[in-house]
ROVO-280214 format. One record per residue (C-alpha): residue number from 1; residue in one letter; x, y, z. Coordinates in Angstrom, 2 decimals. Layout:
residues N
   resi   resn         x         y         z
    NUM      a         X         Y         Z
...
***
This chain:
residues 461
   resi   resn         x         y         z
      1      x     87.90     94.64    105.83
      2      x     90.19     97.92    106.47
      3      x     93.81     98.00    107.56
      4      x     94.69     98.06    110.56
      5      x     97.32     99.72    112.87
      6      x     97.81    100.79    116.60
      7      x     96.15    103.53    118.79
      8      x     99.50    104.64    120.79
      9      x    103.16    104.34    120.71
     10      x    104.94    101.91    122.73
     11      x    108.60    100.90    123.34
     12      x    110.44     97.55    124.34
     13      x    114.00     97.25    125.22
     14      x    115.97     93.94    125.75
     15      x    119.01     92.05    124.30
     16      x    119.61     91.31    121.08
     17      x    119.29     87.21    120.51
     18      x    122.92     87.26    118.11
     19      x    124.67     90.15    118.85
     20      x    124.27     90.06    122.45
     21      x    123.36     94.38    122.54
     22      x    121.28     96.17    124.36
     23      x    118.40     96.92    121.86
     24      x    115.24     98.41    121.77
     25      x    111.63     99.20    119.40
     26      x    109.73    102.09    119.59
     27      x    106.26    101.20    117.22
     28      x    104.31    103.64    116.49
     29      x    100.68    104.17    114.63
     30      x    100.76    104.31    110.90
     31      x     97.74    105.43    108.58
     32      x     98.87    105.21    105.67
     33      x     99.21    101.90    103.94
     34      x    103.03    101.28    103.73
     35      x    102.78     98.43    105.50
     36      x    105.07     98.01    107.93
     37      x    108.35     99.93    108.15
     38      x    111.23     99.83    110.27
     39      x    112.91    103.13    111.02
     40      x    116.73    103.34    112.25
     41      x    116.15    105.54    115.44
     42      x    119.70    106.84    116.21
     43      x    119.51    109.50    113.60
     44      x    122.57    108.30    111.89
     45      x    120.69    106.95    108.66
     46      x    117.65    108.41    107.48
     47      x    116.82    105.62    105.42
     48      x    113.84    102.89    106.51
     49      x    113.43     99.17    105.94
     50      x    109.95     98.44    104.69
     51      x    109.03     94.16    106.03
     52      x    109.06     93.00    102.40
     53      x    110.88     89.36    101.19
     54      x    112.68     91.61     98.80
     55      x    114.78     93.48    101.75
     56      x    116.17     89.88    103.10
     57      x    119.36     90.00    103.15
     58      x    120.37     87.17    106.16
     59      x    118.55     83.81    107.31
     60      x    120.98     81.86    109.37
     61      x    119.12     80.96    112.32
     62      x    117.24     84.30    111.60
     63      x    115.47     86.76    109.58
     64      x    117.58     90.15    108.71
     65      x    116.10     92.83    106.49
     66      x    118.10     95.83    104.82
     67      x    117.73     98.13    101.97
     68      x    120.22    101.51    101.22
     69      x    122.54     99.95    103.96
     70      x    120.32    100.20    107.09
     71      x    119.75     97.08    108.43
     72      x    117.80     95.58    111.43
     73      x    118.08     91.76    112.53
     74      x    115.60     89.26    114.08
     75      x    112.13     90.62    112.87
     76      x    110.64     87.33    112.73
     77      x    108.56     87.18    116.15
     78      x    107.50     90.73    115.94
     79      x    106.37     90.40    112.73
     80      x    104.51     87.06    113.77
     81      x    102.72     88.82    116.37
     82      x    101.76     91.63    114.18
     83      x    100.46     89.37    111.53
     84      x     98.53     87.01    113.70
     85      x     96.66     90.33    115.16
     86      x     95.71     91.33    111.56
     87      x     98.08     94.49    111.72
     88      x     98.64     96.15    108.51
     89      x    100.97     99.32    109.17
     90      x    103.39    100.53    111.65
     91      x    106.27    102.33    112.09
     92      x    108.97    100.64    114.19
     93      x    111.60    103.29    115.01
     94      x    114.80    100.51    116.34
     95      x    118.04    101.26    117.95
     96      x    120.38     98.65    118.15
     97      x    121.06     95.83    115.47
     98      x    118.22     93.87    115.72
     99      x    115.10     93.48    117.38
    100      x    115.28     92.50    121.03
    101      x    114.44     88.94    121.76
    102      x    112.86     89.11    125.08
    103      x    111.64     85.56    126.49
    104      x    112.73     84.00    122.85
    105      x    108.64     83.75    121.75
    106      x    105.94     86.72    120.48
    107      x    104.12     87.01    123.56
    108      x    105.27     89.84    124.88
    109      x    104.72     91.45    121.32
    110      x    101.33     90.20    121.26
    111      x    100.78     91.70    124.97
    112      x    102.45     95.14    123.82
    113      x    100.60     95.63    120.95
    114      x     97.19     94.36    122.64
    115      x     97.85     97.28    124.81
    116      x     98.31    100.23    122.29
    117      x     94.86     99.32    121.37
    118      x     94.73     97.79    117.54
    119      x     92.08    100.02    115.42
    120      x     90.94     99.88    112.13
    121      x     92.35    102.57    109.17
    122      x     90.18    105.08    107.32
    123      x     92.49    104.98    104.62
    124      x     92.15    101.33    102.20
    125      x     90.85     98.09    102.60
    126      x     92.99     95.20    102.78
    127      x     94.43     93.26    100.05
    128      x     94.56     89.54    100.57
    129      x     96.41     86.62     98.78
    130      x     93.71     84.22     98.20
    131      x     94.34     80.43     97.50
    132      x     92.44     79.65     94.25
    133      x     94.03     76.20     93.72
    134      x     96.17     73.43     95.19
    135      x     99.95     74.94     94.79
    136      x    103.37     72.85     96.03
    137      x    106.57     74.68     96.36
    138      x    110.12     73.16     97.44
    139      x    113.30     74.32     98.58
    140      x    115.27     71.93     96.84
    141      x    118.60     72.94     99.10
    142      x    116.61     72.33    102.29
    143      x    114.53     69.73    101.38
    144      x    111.67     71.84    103.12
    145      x    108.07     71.58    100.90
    146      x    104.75     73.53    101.60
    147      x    101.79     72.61    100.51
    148      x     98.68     75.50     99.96
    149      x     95.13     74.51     99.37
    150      x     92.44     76.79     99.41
    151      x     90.70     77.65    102.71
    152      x     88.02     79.82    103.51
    153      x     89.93     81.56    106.61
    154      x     93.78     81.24    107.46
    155      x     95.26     77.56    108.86
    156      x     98.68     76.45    109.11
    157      x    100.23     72.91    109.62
    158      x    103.89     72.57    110.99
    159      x    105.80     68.72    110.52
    160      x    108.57     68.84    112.36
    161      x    111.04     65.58    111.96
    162      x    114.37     65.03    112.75
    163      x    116.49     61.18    112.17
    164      x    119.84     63.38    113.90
    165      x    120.84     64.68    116.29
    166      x    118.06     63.02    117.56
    167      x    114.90     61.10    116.32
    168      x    112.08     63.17    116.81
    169      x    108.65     63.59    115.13
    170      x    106.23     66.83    115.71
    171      x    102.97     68.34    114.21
    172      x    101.30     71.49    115.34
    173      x     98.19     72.83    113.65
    174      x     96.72     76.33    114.16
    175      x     93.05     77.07    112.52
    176      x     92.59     80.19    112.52
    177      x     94.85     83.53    114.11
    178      x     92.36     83.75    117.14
    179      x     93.95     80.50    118.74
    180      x     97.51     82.26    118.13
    181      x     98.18     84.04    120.77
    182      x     97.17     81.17    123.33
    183      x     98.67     78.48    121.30
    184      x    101.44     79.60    118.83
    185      x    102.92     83.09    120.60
    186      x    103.97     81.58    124.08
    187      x    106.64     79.00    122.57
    188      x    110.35     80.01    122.48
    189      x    112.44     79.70    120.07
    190      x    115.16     76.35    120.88
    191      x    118.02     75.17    119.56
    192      x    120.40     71.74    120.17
    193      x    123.81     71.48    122.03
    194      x    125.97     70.79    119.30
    195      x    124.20     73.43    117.23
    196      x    124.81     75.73    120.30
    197      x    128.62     74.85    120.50
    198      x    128.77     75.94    116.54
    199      x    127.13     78.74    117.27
    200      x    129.28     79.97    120.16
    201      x    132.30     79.24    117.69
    202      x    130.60     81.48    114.93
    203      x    130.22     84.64    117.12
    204      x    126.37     84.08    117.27
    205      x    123.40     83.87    119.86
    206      x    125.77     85.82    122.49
    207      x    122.61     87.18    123.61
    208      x    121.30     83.41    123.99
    209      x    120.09     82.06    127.51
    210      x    117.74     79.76    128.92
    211      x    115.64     82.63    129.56
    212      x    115.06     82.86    125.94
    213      x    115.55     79.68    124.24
    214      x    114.63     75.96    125.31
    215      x    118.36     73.86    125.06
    216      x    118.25     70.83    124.20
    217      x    120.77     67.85    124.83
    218      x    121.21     65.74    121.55
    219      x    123.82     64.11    123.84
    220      x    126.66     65.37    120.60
    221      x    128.48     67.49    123.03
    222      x    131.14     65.41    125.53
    223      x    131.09     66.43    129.70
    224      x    133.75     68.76    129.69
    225      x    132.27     71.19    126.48
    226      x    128.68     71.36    127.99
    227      x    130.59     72.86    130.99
    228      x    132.42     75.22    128.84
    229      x    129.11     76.54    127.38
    230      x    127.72     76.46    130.51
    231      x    130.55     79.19    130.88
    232      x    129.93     80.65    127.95
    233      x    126.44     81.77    128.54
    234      x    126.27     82.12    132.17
    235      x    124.73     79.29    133.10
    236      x    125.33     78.11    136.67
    237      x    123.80     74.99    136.25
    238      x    123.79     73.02    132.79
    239      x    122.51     70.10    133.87
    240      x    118.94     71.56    135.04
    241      x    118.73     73.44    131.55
    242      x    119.24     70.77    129.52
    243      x    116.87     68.54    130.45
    244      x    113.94     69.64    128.19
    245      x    112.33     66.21    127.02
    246      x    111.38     67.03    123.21
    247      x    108.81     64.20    122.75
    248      x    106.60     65.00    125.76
    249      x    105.00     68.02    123.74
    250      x    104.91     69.58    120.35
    251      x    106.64     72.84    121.83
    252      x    109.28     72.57    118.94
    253      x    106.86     72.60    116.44
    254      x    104.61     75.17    117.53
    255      x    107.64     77.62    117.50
    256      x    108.72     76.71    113.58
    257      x    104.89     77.29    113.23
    258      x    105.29     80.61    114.90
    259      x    108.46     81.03    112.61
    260      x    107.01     80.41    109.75
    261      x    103.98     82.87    110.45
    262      x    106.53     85.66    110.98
    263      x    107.73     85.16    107.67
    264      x    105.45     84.87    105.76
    265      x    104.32     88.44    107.36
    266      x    107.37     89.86    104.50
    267      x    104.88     89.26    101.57
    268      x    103.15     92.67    103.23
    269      x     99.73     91.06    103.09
    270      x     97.20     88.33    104.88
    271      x     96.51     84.80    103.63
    272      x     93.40     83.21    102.79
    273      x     94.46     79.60    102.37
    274      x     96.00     76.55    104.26
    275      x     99.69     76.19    104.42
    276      x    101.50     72.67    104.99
    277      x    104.57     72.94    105.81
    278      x    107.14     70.59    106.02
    279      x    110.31     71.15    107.83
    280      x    110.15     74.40    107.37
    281      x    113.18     76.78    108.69
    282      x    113.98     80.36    108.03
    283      x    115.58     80.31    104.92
    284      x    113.34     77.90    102.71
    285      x    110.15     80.04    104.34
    286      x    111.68     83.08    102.62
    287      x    112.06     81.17     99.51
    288      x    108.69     80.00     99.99
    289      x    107.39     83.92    100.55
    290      x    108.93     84.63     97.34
    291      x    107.19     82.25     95.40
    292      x    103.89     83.20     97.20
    293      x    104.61     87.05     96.29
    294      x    105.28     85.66     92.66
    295      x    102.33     83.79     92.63
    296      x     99.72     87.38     94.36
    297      x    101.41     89.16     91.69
    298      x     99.98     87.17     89.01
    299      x     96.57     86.89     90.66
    300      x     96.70     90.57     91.08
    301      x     97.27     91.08     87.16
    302      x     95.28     88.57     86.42
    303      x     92.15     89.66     89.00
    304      x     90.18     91.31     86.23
    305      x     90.25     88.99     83.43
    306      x     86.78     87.93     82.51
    307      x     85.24     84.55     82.59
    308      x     84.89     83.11     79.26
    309      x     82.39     80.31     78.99
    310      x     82.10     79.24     75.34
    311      x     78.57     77.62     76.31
    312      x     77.19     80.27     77.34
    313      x     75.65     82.58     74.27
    314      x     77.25     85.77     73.56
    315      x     75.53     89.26     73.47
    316      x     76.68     90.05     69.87
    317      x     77.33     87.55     67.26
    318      x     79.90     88.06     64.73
    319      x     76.37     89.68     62.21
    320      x     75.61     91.79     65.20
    321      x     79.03     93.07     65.44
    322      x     79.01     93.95     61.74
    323      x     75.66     95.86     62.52
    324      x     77.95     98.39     64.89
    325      x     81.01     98.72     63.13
    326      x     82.08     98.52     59.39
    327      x     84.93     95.89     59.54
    328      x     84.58     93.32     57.23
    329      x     86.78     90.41     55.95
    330      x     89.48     90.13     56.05
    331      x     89.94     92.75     58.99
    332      x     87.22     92.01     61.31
    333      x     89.37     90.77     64.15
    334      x     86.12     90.60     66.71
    335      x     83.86     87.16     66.56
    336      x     81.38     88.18     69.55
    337      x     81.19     90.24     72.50
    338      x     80.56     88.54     75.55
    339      x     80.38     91.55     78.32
    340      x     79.07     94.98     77.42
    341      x     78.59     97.53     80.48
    342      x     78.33    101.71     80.32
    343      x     82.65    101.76     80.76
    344      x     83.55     97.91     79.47
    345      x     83.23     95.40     76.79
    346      x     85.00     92.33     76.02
    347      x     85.36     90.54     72.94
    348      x     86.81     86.89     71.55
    349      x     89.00     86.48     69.14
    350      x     89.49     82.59     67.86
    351      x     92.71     82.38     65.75
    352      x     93.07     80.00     63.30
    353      x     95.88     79.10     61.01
    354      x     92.95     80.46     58.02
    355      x     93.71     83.70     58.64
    356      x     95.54     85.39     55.80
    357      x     98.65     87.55     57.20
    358      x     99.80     83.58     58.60
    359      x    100.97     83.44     55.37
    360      x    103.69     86.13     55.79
    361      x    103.83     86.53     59.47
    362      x    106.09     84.65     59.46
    363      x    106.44     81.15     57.07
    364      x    106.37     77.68     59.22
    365      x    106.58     79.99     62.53
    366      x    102.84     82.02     62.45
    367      x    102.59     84.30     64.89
    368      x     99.86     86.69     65.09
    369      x    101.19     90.40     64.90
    370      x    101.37     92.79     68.26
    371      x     99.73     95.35     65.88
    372      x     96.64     93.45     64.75
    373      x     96.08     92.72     68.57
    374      x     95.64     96.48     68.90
    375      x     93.67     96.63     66.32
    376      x     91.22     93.81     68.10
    377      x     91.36     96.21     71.69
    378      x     90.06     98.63     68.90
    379      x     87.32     97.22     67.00
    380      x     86.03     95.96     70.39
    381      x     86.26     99.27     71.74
    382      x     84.36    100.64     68.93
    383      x     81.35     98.48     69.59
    384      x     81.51     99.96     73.61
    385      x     81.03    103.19     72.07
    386      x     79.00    102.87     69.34
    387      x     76.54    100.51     70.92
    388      x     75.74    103.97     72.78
    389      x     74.62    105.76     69.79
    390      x     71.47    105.67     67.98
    391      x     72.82    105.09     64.12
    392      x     76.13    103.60     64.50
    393      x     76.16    102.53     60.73
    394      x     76.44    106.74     60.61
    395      x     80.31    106.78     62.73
    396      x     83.54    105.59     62.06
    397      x     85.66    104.78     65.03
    398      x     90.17    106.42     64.25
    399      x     92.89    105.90     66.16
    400      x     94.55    109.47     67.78
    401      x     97.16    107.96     70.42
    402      x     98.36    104.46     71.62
    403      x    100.59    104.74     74.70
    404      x    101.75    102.00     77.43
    405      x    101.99     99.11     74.83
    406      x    103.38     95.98     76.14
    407      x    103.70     93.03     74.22
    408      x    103.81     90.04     76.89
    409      x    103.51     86.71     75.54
    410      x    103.04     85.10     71.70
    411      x     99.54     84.36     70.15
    412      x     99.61     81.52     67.71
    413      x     97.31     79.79     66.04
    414      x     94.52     77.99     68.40
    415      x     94.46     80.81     70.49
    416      x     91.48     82.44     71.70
    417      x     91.86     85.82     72.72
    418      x     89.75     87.57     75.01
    419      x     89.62     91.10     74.65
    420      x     89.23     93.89     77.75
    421      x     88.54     97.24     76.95
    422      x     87.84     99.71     80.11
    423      x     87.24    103.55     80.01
    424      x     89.37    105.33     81.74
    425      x     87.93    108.76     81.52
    426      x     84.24    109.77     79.90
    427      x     83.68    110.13     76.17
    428      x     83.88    113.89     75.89
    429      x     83.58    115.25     72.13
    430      x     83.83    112.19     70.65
    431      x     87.41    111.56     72.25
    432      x     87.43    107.59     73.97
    433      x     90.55    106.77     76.20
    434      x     90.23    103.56     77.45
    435      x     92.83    100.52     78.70
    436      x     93.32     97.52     76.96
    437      x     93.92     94.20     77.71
    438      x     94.46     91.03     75.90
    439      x     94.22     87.37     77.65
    440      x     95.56     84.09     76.57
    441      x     94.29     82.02     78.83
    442      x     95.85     83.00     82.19
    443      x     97.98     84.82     80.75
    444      x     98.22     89.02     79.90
    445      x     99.77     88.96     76.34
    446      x     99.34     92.68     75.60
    447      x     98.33     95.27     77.33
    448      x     97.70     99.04     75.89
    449      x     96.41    102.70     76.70
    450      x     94.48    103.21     73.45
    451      x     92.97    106.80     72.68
    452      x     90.39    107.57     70.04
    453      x     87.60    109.71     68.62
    454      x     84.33    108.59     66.59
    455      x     82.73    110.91     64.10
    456      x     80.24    110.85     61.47
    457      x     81.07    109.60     58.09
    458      x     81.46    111.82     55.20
    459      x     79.37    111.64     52.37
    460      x     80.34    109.16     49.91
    461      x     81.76    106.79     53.13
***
C-alpha cells in the first residue's frame, strides 16, 4: 500500500490545553516520505520537529516533542487522528507552544483532515511493523504492561482500573481504524478533582474547561476548594460539571485508547498486530513505543535473513561445493548451499569445536575468528559466481577490497552460520561486489561489503 498524505492545506486555531495560549496548526501536503514533521511557523527558528519517540522530551499529562530547541506540546490527538486515517506525511507549520486542544478529543482533527481530501503518494510504499510473535513489555515505574500478539489487521484493547481516588473498572476495544473515528475520536480527554487542584497549583491545564475535558468528582476535594477551582477556570457552575458518572460508560477508557493510538503514531509507522494494554498513560506508552521501535529495528535488519530448514536437502553438498571452488581441508569454511539465484547465494557453516584454529583462537575460550567469517561470505560468494561459468575448476576466485566490516556478535562452537551473499552491482570484467551477511540465529553477527575478481588459473595452478 503507498503513503499517504493530504490534498490541501488547512489551519486550526484554539487554546492551548497547558499553557492556556492562543495557538494554532497550519498542515500541509507532504510527498516525500519524512513522515510527519512539525514546523515552528513564526519564523523565529528554522529548525522542525519530525513525530518520532526519539524527540520526546515531556509526558506529564501530555506528549511534548523537541529537537535543536524547537519544541511543540500536546501532539497526541493530532497524531491519533492522523494515524487512525492511515496518514503517512505532513507538514504541520504551528505557532504557539503546543497544539490547540479544541473540544479535548481528535474529532475535529479527523473532520479537518477528512476535508483536505487524504490521497495516496507516488513516492514509496509503506513500511509496517508486523507482529511475528507474542511480545510483553512493562513499565516497571508505572506498573502499566502491553501485551502484542500477532493480528492480521490493527486492534487495540484499553483496561482501565482504578482502587483510588475512586474504584472504577473500564475496557474499550477497537478492531480495526475504520470504527475510530465513530468510536475512539469523539471522547475527551478527563481528568479528577484532586488531580485538577494539583494541576492548578503546578501552573498546568490553564487552558482546561469543561468544554474540553470531562471533570470528574473523586469527592478528594472539600466544598470550599471545588468553589475555588470553579474560580479558577471559569466555571459558573461546579456542581453541574462535576457530575459525570464514570461507571455508566467506558468514555474513560476509550480516550486512554485514543491516547495510546496517538502515541504510538511517534514510531513513524502503522501496526499490524493487537495491542493489550493495561493502564496505559502517556509516559509508559512512550516507553512502550520505544521498545516497539527497538523491536521494527531488529525485524527490519533481520527481514532478509533466509529460512534455514536443516530437513530440507540442500542444492550443493559439501562434494558439490568442492566441484566449484578449490578449497579443501582445512579451509573449506562452506558445508552446502541452500539458496542460489542470478544475484544471491547462501551457504551453512556448522562449527564445531573439531575445527583446528580452536586450538589457538583462543585456549578454553574458542571463538571463531571475524576474519575466517569473511572468508566464509567469500567462498560462498565464489560458488554464486562460478556456478555461472562453464569450467569453474578453470577460475580462482581473490580478494581486491573489503569495506563496511562489522563484527556484531561472537560465533562459538555449535553455531551454525548461515551465510548471505547479494550482488550489489553486475559482474563486469571479472570484478564481483557483493554484500555480506552472516546470521546466528536471529542474530546479524557480521556484516561486510566484499569486492572481488575471478580469473583463470595459470598454468601449473
Amino acid at each position: 500500500m503507498k503513503r499517504k498524505t493530504i490534498a490541501n492545506s488547512f489551519s486550526i486555531e484554539g487554546i492551548g490545553l497547558h499553557t492556556g495560549e492562543q495557538c494554532s496548526i497550519t498542515v500541509n501536503p507532504l510527498q516525500e516520505p519524512t513522515g510527519i514533521v512539525f514546523k515552528n511557523a513564526t519564523g523565529k527558528d528554522e529548525s522542525s520537529v519530525k513525530a518520532d519517540v526519539n524527540n520526546v522530551f515531556d509526558t506529564h499529562r501530555h506528549t511534548a516533542i523537541a529537537k535543536n530547541g524547537s519544541s511543540i506540546r500536546t501532539v497526541e490527538h493530532f497524531l491519533s487522528a492522523a494515524y487512525a486515517l492511515g496518514i503517512d506525511d505532513l507538514e504541520v507549520e504551528y505557532d504557539g507552544p503546543e497544539v490547540p486542544i479544541l473540544d479535548g478529543s481528535a474529532q475535529p482533527f479527523i473532520k479537518a483532515l477528512n476535508s483536505a481530501g487524504i490521497v495516496e503518494s507516488e513516492v514509496k510504499e509503506k513500511e509496517y511493523f508486523t507482529v511475528t510473535e507474542v511480545m510483553q513489555f512493562k513499565d516497571e515505574e508505572s506498573g502499566a504492561d502491553y501485551i502484542l500478539i500477532p493480528h492480521d489487521g490493527f486492534s487495540v484493547q484499553v483496561n482501565l482500573q482504578y482502587s483510588e481516588p475512586i474504584k472504577l473498572f473500564q475496557s474499550a476495544i477497537l478492531n480495526g481504524l475504520d470504527q475510530y473515528a465513530s468510536e475512539i475520536a469523539p471522547h475527551k480527554t478527563f481528568v479528577f478533582t484532586s488531580e485538577l487542584k494539583k494541576l492548578a497549583e503546578n501552573d498546568l491545564i490553564k487552558g482546561g474547561n469543561p468544554d474540553n475535558a470531562i471533570i470528574i468528582n473523586d469527592g478528594l476535594v472539600e466544598e470550599s476548594a471545588l468553589k475555588q477551582l470553579g474560580e479558577t477556570f471559569g466555571i459558573s457552575d461546579i456542581d453541574g460539571v462535576i457530575n459525570y458518572n464514570p461507571h455508566s460508560n467506558n468514555n474513560l477508557a476509550r480516550h486512554k485508547l485514543l491516547d495510546l493510538i496517538g502515541d504510538i503514531a511517534l514510531l513513524g509507522r502503522p501496526i499490524k498486530g493487537k495491542i493489550i494494554a493495561n493502564q496505559p498513560g502517556h509516559t509508559s506508552n512512550i516507553e512502550f513505543t520505544k521498545f516497539l521501535k527497538a523491536k521494527f529495528l531488529e525485524q527490519r535488519k533481520l527481514k532478509g535473513k533466509p529460512v534455514y530448514d536443516p530437513t530440507v536437502p540442500a542444492l550443493y553438498n559439501v562434494e558439490d561445493i568442492k566441484k566449484l571452488i578449490p578449497h579443501r581441508y582445512p579451509f573449506l569454511l562452506v558445508d552446502k548451499i541452500i539458496e542460489l539465484t542470478d544475484d544471491k547465494v547462501v551457504g551453512i557453516k556448522n562449527v564445531t569445536l573439531n575445527e583446528h584454529f580452536f586450538q589457538g583462537h583462543f585456549p578454553g575460550n574458542p571463538v571463531f575468528p571475524g576474519v575466517l567469517q569473511l572468508e566464509a561470505l567469500a567462498q560462498t560468494g565464489g560458488i554464486l559466481v562460478l556456478s555461472q561459468v562453464e569450467d569453474p575448476e578453470n577460475y580462482n576466485t581473490y580478494f581486491i577490497k573489503i569495506d563496511k566490516v562489522k563484527f556484531k556478535h561472537l560465533v562459538v562452537p555449535g553455531d551454525t552460520m548461515i551465510l548471505k551473499m547479494e550482488l550489489l552491482s553486475p559482474v563486469r570484467r571479472g570484478i564481483v561486489h557483493m554484500q555480506g551477511t552472516v546470521y546466528v540465529g536471529n542474530r546479524v553477527v557480521s556484516e561486510s561489503e566484499l569486492v572481488a575478481q575471478i580469473s583463470k588459473k595459470h598454468i601449473g595452478e
